[in-house]
C-alpha positions in Angstrom: -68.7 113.6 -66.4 -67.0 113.5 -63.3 -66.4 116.9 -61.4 -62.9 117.8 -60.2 -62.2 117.2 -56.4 -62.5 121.1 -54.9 -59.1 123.1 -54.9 -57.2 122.6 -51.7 -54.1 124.9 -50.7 -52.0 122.2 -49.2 -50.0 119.2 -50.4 -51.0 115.8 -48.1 -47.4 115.6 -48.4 -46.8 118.3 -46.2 -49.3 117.7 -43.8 -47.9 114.4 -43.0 -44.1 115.7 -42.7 -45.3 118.4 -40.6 -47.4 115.4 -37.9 -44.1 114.1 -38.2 -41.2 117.0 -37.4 -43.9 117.7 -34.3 -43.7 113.9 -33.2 -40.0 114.2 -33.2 -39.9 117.4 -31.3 -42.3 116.0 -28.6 -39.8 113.0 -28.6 -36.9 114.7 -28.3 -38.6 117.1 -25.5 -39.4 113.8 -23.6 -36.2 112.3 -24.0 -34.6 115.5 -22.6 -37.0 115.4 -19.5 -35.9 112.1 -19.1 -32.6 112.1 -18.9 -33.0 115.5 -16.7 -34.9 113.7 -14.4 -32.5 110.2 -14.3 -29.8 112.8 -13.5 -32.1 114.1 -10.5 -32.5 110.7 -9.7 -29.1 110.0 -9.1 -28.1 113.3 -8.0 -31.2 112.5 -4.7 -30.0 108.8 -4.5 -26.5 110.0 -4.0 -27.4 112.6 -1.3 -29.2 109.5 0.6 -26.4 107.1 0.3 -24.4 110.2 2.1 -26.7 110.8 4.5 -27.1 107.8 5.5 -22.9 107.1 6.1 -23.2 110.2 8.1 -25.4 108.6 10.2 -23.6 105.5 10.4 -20.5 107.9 11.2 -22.0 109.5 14.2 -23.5 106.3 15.7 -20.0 105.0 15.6 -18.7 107.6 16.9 -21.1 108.1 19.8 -20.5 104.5 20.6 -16.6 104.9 20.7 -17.1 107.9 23.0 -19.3 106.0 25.0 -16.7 102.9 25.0 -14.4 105.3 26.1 -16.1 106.5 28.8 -17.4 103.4 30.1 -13.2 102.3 30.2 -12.3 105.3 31.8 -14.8 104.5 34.6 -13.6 101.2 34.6 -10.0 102.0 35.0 -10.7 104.9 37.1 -9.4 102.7 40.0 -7.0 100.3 38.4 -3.6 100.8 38.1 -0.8 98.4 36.9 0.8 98.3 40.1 -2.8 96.9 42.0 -3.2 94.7 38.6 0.4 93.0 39.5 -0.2 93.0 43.4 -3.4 91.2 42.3 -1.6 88.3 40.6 1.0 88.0 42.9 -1.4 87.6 45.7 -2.9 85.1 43.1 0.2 82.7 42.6 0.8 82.9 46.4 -2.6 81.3 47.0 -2.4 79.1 43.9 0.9 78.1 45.2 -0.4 77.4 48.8 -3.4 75.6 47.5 -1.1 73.0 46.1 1.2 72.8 49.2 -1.8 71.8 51.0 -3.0 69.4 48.3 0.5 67.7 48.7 0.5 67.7 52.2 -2.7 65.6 52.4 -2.2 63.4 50.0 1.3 62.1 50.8 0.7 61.8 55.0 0.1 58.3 55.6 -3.4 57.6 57.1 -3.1 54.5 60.4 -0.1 52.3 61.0 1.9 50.7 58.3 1.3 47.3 57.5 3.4 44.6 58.8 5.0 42.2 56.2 5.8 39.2 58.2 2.1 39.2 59.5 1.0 39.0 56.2 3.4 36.3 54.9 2.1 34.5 58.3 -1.3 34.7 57.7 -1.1 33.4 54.2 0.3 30.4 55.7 -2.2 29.7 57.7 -4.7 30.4 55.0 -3.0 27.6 52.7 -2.2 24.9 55.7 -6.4 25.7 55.8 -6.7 25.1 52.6 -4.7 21.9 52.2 -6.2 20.3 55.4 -9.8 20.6 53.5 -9.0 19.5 50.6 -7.0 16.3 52.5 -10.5 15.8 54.7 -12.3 15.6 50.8 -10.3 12.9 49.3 -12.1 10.6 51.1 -10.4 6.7 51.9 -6.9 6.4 50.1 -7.1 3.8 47.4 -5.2 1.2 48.9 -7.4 1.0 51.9 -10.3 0.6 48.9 -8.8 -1.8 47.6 -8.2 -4.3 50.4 -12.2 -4.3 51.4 -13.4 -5.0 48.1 -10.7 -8.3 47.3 -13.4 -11.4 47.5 -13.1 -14.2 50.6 -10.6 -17.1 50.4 -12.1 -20.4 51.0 -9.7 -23.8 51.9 -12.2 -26.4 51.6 -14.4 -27.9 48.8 -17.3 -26.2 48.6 -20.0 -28.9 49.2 -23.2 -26.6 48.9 -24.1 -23.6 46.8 -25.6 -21.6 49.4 -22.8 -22.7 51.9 -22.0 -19.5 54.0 -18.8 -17.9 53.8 -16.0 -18.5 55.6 -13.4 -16.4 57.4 -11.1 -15.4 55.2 -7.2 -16.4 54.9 -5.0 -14.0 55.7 -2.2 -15.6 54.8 -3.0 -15.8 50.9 -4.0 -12.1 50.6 -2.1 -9.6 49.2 0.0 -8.2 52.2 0.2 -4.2 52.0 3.7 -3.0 53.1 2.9 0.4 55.4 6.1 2.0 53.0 3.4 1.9 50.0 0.7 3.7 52.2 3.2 6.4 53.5 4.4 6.6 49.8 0.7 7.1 48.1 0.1 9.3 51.0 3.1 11.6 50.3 2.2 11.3 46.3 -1.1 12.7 47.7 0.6 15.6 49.2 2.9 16.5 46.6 -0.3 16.8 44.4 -1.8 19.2 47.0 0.8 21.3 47.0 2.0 21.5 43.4 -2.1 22.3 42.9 -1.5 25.3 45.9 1.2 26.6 43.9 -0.8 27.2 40.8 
């Protein structure tokens, strides 16, 4: 037979509700130290923040005073009257400068140039002109033409090899001297419409 477990005073119940109620209390302790100390937190973080725009503050500030002072010494000897003398004195010179300016560039620099020795020696520039290209036409055509027309025999011609004759005058083609003077002129016109362009 089996022998009774021994006698004990407490319930296991009770022991594990009592591990229990002293977990929540250490819990609850914790969560209070917590929240104590995320309120120091902030409460330390805050006081940074403000020391910090303090600082900020006086830097500015000791930088406007310094601006200031700087200014001051600045305009220690500036006035408004000296500052409009100045730019009087300015626009005098400004204008002065482009007085001068004017002055040098509308005086005319040597003697003007004469027209009509111009319009001469253009002239004599194209008369120059024409007379070379005149030398470069070479013989005129009718003078061409006359040395190359063939001899004019008035006999039979007995022998191949006969040599030639003197030639006829009378049967060649008589140039009038009014068709030389006429190519001639034609010539000239062409020279000078070809001057014109």
């Amino acid at each position: 037979m089996r022998e009774p477990p021994p006698f004990t005073t407490r319930h296991p119940n009770i022991e594990t509700s009592l591990a229990a109620k002293a977990a929540l209390r250490r819990k609850k302790l914790h969560e209070r130290t917590l929240e104590q100390t995320s309120a120091q937190i902030a409460q330390i973080e805050q006081q940074i923040y403000s020391i910090e725009a303090a600082n900020i503050n006086q830097e500015t500030l000791n930088a406007m005073k310094n601006a200031g002072a700087a200014m001051k010494q600045i305009h220690g000897n500036l006035t408004i009257d000296k500052v409009d003398q100045t730019m009087d004195e300015l626009r005098e010179q400004h204008a002065l400068g482009e007085e001068i300016a004017s002055a040098i560039t509308n005086a005319p620099l040597g003697e003007p140039i004469d027209e009509a020795d111009l319009e001469e020696e253009l002239e004599g520039l194209e008369q120059e002109a024409m007379d070379e290209r005149m030398l470069k036409t070479g013989p005129t055509p009718v003078t061409g033409e006359v040395n190359r027309l063939p001899a004019v025999s008035t006999g039979p011609c007995k022998s191949q090899f006969r040599p030639r004759e003197a030639p006829d005058h009378a049967n060649l083609a008589v140039v009038k001297p009014s068709t030389v003077e006429e190519d001639e002129e034609e010539e000239l016109r062409k020279l000078q419409a070809e001057m014109a362009v």
